[in-house]
C-alpha positions as CSV (number, residue, x, y, z in Angstrom):
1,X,-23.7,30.8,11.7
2,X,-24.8,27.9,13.7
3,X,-25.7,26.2,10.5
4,X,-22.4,27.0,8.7
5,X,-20.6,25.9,11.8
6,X,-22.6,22.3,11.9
7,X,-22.8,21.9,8.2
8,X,-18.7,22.3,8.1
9,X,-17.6,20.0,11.2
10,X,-19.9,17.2,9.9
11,X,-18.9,17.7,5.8
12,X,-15.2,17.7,7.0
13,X,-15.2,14.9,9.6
14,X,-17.0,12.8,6.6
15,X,-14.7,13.7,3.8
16,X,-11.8,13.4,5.8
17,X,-12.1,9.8,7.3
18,X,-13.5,9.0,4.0
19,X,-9.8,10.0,2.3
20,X,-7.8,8.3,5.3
21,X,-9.2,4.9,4.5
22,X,-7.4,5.7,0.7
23,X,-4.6,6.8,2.5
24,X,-4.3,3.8,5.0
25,X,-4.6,1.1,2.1
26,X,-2.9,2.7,-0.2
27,X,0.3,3.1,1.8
28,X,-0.6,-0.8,2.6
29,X,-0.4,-1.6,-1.1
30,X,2.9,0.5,-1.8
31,X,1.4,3.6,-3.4
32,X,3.2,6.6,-2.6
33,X,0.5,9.2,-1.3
34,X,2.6,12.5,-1.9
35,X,-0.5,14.4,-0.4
36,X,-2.9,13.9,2.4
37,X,-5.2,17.2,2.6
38,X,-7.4,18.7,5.5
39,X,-9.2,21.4,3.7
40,X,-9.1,23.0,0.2
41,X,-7.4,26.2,-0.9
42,X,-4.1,27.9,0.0
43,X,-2.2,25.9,2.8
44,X,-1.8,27.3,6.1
45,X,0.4,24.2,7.5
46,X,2.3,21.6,6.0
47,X,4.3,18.8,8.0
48,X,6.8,16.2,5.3
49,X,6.3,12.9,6.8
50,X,9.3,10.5,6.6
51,X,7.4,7.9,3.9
52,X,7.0,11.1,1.7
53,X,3.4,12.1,2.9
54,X,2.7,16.0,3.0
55,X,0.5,16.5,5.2
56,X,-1.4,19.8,4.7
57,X,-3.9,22.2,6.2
58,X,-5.6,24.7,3.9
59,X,-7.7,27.9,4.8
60,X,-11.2,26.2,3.5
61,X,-12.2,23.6,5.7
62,X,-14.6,22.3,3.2
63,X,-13.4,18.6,3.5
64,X,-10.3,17.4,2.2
65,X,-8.3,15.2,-0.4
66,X,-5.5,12.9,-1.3
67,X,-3.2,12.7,-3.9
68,X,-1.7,9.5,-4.3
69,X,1.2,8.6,-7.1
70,X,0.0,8.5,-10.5
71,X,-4.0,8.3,-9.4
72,X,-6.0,10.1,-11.8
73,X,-3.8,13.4,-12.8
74,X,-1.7,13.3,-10.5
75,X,1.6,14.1,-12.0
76,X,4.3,16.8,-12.1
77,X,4.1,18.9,-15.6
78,X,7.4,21.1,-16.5
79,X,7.4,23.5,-19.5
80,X,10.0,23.1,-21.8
81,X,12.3,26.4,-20.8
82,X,11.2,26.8,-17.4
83,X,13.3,28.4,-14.6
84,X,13.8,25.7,-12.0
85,X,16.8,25.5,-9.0
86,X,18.2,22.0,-8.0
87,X,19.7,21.2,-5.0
88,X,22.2,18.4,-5.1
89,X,23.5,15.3,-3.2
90,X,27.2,17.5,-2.0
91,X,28.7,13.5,-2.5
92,X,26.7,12.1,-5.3
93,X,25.6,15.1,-7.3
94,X,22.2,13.6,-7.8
95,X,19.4,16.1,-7.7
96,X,17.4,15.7,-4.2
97,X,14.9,18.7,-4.8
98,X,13.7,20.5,-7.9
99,X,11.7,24.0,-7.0
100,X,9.7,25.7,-9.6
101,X,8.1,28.3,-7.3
102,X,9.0,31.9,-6.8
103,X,8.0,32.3,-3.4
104,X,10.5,29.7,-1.6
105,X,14.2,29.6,-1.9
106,X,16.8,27.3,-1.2
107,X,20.7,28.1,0.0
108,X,23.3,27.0,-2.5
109,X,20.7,26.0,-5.4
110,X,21.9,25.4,-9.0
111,X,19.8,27.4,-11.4
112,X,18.7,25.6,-14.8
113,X,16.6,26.0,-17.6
114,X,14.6,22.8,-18.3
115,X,14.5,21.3,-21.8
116,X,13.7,17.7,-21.1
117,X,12.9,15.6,-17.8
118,X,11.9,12.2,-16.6
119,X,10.9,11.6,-13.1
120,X,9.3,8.2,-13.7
121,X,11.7,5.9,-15.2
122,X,15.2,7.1,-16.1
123,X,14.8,9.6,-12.9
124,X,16.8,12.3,-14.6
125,X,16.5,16.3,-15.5
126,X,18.3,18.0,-18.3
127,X,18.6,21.5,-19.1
128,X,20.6,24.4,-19.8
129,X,23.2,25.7,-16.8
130,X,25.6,28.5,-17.7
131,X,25.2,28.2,-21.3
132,X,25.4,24.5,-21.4
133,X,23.1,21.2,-21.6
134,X,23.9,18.9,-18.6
135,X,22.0,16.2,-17.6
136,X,21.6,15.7,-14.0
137,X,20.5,12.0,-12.1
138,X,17.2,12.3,-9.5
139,X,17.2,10.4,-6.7
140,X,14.0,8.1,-5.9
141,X,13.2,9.9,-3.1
142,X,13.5,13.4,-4.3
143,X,11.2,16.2,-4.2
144,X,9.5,19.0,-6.2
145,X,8.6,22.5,-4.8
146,X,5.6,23.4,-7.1
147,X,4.6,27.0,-8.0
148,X,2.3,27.4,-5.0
149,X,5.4,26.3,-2.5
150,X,3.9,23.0,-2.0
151,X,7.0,20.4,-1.8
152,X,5.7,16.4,-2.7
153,X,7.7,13.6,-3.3
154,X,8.0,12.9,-7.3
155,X,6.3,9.6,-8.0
156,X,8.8,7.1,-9.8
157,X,6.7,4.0,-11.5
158,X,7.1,1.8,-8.7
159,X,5.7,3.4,-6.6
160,X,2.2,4.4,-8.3
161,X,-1.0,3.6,-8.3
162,X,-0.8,1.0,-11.8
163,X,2.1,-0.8,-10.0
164,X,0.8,-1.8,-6.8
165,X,-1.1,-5.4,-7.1
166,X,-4.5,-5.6,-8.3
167,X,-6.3,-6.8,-4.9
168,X,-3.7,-3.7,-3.8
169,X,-5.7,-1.3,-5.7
170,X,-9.2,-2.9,-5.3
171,X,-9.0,-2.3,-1.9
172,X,-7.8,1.3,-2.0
173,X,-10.6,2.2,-4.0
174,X,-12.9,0.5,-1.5
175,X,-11.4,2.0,1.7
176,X,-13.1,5.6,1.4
177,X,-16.7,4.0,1.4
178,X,-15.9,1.4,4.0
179,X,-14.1,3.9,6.4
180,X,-17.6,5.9,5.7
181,X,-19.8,2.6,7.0
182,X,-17.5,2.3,10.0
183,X,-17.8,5.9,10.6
184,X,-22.0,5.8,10.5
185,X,-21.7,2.3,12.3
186,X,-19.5,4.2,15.3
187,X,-21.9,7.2,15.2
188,X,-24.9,5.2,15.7
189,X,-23.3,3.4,18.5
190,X,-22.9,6.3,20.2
191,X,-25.9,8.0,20.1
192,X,-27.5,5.1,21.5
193,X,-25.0,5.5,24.3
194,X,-25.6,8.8,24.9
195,X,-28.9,8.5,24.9
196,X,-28.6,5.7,27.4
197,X,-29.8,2.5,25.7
198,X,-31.2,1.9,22.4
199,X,-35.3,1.6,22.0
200,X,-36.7,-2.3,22.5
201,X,-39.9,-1.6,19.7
202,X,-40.5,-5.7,20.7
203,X,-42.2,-4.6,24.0
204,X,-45.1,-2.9,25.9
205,X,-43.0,-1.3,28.6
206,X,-42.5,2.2,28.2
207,X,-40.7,5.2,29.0
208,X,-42.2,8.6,30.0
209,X,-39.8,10.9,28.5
210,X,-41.7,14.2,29.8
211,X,-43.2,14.8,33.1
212,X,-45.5,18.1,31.4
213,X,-47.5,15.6,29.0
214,X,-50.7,13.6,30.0
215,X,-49.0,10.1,30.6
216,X,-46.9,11.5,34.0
217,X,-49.8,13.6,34.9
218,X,-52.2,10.6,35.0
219,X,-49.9,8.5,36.8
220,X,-47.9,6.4,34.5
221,X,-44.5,5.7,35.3
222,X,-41.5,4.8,33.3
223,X,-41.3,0.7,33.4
224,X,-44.8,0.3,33.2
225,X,-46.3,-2.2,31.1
226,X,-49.4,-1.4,28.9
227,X,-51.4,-4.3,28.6
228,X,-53.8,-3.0,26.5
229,X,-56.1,0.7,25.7
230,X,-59.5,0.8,25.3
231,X,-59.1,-2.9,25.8
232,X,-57.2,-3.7,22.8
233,X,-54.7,-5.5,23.8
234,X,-51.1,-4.2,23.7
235,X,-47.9,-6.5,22.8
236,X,-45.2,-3.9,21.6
237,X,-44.5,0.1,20.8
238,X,-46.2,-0.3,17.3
239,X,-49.3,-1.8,18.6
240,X,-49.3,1.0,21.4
241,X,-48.5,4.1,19.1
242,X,-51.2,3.2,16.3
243,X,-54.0,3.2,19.4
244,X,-53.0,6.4,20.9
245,X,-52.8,8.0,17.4
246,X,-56.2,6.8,16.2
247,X,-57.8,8.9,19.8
248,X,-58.2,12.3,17.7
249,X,-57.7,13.6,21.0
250,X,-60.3,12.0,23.0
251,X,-59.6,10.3,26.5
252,X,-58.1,6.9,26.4
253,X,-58.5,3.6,29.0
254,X,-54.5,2.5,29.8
255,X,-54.3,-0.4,31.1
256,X,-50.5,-1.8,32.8
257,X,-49.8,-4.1,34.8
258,X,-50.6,-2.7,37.6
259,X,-53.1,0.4,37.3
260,X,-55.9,1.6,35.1
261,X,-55.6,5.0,34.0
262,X,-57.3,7.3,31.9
263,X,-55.6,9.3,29.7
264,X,-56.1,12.5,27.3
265,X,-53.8,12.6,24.4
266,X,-52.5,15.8,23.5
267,X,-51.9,17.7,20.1
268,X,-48.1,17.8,18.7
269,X,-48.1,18.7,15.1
270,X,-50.4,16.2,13.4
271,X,-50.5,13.8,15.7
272,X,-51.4,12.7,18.8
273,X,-49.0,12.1,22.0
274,X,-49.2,11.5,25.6
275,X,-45.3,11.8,26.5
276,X,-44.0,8.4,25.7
277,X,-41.2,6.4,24.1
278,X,-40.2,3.1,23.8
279,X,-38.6,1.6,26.7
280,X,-34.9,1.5,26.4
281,X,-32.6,-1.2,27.1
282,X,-29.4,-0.3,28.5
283,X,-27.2,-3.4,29.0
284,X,-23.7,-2.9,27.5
285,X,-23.9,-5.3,24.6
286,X,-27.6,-4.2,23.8
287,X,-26.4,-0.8,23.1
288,X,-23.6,-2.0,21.1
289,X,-25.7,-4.4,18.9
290,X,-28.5,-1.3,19.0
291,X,-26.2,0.9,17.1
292,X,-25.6,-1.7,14.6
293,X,-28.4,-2.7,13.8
294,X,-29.5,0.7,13.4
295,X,-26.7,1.1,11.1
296,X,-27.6,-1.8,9.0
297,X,-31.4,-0.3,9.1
298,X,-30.6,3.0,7.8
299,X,-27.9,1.6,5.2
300,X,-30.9,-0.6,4.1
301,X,-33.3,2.1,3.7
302,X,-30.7,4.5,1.6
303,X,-30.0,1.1,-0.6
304,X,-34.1,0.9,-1.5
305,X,-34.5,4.5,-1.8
306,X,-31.2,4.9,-4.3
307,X,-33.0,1.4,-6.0
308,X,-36.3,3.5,-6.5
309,X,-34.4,6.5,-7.9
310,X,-33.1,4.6,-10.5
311,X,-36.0,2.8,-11.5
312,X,-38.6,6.3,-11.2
313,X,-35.8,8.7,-11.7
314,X,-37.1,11.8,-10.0
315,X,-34.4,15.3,-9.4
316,X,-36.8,16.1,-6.2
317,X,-35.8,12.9,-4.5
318,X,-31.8,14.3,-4.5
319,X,-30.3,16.9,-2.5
320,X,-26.6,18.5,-2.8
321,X,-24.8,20.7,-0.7
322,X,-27.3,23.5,-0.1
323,X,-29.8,21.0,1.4
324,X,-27.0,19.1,2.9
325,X,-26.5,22.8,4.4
326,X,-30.4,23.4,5.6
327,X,-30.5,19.7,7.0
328,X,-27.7,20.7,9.1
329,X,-29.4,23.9,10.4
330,X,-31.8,21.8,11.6
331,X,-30.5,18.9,13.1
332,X,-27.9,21.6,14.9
333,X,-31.3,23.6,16.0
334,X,-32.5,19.5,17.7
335,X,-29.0,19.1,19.8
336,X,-25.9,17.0,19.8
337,X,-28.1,14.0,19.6
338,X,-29.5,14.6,16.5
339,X,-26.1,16.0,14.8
340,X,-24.7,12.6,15.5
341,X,-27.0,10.8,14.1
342,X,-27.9,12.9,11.0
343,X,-23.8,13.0,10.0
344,X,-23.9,9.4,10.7
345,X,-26.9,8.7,7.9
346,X,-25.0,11.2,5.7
347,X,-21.7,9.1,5.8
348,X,-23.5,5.9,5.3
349,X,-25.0,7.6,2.3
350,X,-21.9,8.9,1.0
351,X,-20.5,5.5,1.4
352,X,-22.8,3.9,-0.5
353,X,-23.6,6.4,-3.4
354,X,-19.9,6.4,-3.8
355,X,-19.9,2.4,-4.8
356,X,-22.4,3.7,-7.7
357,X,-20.3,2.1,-10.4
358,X,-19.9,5.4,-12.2
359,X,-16.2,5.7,-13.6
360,X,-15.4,8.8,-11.7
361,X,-16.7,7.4,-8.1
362,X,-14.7,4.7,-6.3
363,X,-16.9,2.0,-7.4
364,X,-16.8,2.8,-11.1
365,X,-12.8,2.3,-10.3
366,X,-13.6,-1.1,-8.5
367,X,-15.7,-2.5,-11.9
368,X,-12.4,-1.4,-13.7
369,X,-10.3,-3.1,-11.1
370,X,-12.8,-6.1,-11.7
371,X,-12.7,-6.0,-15.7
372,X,-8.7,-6.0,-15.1
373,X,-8.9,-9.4,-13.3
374,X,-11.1,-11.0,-16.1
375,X,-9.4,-9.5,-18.6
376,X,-5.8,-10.1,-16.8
377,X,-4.1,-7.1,-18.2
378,X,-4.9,-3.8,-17.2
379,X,-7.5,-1.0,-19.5
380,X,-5.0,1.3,-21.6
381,X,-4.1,4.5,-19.9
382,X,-5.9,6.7,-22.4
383,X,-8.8,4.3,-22.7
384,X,-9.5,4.9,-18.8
385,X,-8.9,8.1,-19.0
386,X,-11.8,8.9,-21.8
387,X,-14.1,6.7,-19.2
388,X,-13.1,8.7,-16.3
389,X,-13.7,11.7,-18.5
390,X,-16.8,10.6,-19.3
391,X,-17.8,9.9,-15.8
392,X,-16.5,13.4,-14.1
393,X,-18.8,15.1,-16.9
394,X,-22.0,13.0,-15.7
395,X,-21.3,13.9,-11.8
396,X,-20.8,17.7,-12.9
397,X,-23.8,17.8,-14.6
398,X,-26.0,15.8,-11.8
399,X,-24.1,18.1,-9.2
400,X,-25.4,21.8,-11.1
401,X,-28.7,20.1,-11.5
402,X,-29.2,18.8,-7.8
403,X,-28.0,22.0,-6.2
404,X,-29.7,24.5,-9.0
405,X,-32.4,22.3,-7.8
406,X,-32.3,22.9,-3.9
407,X,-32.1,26.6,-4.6
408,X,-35.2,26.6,-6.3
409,X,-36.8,24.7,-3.3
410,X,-35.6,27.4,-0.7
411,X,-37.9,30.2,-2.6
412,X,-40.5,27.8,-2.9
């Protein structure tokens, strides 16, 4: 349960922030978003927002979505002959809400049969009511009820994705990834915060993080300097780890700067400790700039490995949501500490594997956005749909492969 628990709270945070940054800049550019989603499934709360956002809760909190006006398919379909009830403007008789579902109804609604509507251009709805075809004006702003009792704003042309301005929708698309690298960036910072400074490697002072290993037993303090062990001279944590590890357990000569001691590693795992870490600086700005850089380490680390995938392609080397699921087991089982950081690497990876310039990932949208602006006209609609297409297959493919994959690997 604990696993579940973790595994949920750090997918959902991730998914989550990563949709608000669409929904941010897309409402910057002028694209209706007619749906903002915490959760998938059937909706348990719903709240209509006065620029026409729903924003919903559903019963799976398995991260979230958005729907933004005519963004992939995205669009209201109608059957020719379908039941719908209007309700209308008492003064203008234009139609302000069309519902198609069963389970909600609406005082004083017209009924009508559909035969024909356009809720992009023209803005109108025709169909039969009492035995005759009427044609009935929408307003802009008017709304559909759809079949599970969802009511969203119907998305008129100017108002959609293709009509916002190109540097509009760039930035859209990049938003989700960059709101991940903020996220991973903040995370960092404050685990370093809670953990009360971030590590100085660049030194020889240490910190004795537990008084039942060899290092506090023999007499060394936190602060202390070690000049050198075995008389090799010490200058900073790498130089000072690679000694003690290369003991194999025997008794070691630490030298600080102001004792001699002699030391006994002791056996944890497959290595050798005495009860040390590096010393931690705990100035404001130093934690600040700590977390960043951290940041920028592990962003650089996920860029080489994803660089190594590609060129020595390798299944192993992935993992989807089942060992997403068992990595968060674990880091739940190490404390708050390690929960934080681990759902901070995970949105930095998110962020960056979504800039993969595969059509259905954000940064396959960006190269189109890009090939727009050399091209100056935008792809045709059915053209970028094929590619997107094409691109959803690939992911579903990779995604049954990776997690097949990390199924085997549990029995193994």
């Amino acid at each position: 349960m604990q696993s579940l628990v973790t595994f949920i709270i750090i997918f959902g945070i991730i998914v989550c922030v990563h949709e608000y940054g669409h929904l941010f800049f897309a409402k910057k550019a002028g694209i209706l978003v007619r749906e903002f989603s915490i959760g998938m499934g059937p909706k348990i709360y719903a709240h209509q927002a006065k620029d026409g956002t729903l924003y919903t809760i559903r019963i799976l909190p398995l991260g979230g979505y958005v729907r933004m006006a005519g963004w992939g398919e995205d669009e209201t379909e109608i059957k020719t002959g379908a039941p719908v009830s209007l309700t209308l403007n008492p003064q203008s008789q234009t139609v302000t809400r069309i519902n198609l579902s069963n389970k909600v109804q609406f005082g004083q609604a017209l009924p009508m049969l559909v035969t024909d509507y356009d809720f992009e251009k023209a803005l109108t709805i025709t169909g039969e009511v009492n035995g005759e075809i009427v044609t009935y004006a929408v307003d802009h702003d008017a709304t559909v009820v759809e079949e599970d009792g969802t009511e969203l704003r119907i998305a008129p042309l100017d108002v959609q994705y293709q009509s916002a301005s190109l540097p509009g929708r760039m930035m859209t698309n990049f938003a989700g990834p960059l709101n991940n690298f903020i996220l991973g960036a903040v995370a960092f910072v404050l685990v370093v915060f809670m953990q009360g400074g971030v590590q100085d490697l660049k030194t020889n002072q240490i910190t004795v993080s537990d008084h039942n290993y060899p290092a506090y037993q023999a007499g060394l303090r936190t602060g202390d300097k070690v000049e050198s062990i075995n008389g090799v001279p010490i200058s900073d944590w790498s130089e000072l780890s690679k000694e003690i590890g290369q003991s194999d357990g025997k008794a070691i000569q630490v030298k600080t700067d102001s004792k001699t001691l002699t030391i006994t590693p002791k056996k944890n795992d497959k290595s050798y400790v005495i009860g040390i870490t590096p010393f931690l600086k705990t100035g404001f700005v130093d934690k600040i700039t700590g977390g960043l850089k951290e940041a920028w380490t592990s962003a650089f680390a996920i860029v080489n490995a994803l660089k190594d995938l590609i060129l020595r392609p390798d299944i192993n080397k992935l993992g989807g949501p089942v060992a997403m699921y068992k990595m968060s087991g674990e880091a739940a089982r190490e404390g708050i500490l390690t929960v934080i950081r681990f759902m901070a690497l995970l949105s930095i990876n998110l962020g960056i594997f979504n800039l993969i310039p595969i059509p259905a990932l954000d940064g396959g949208k960006i190269v189109m956005n890009i090939i727009e602006a050399i091209r100056r006209k935008p792809m045709k609609q059915e053209h970028e749909s094929i590619i997107t297409l094409v691109g959803v297959g690939i992911m579903v493919v990779l995604m049954i492969a990776v997690t097949w994959n990390d199924i085997l690997r549990l029995f193994r």
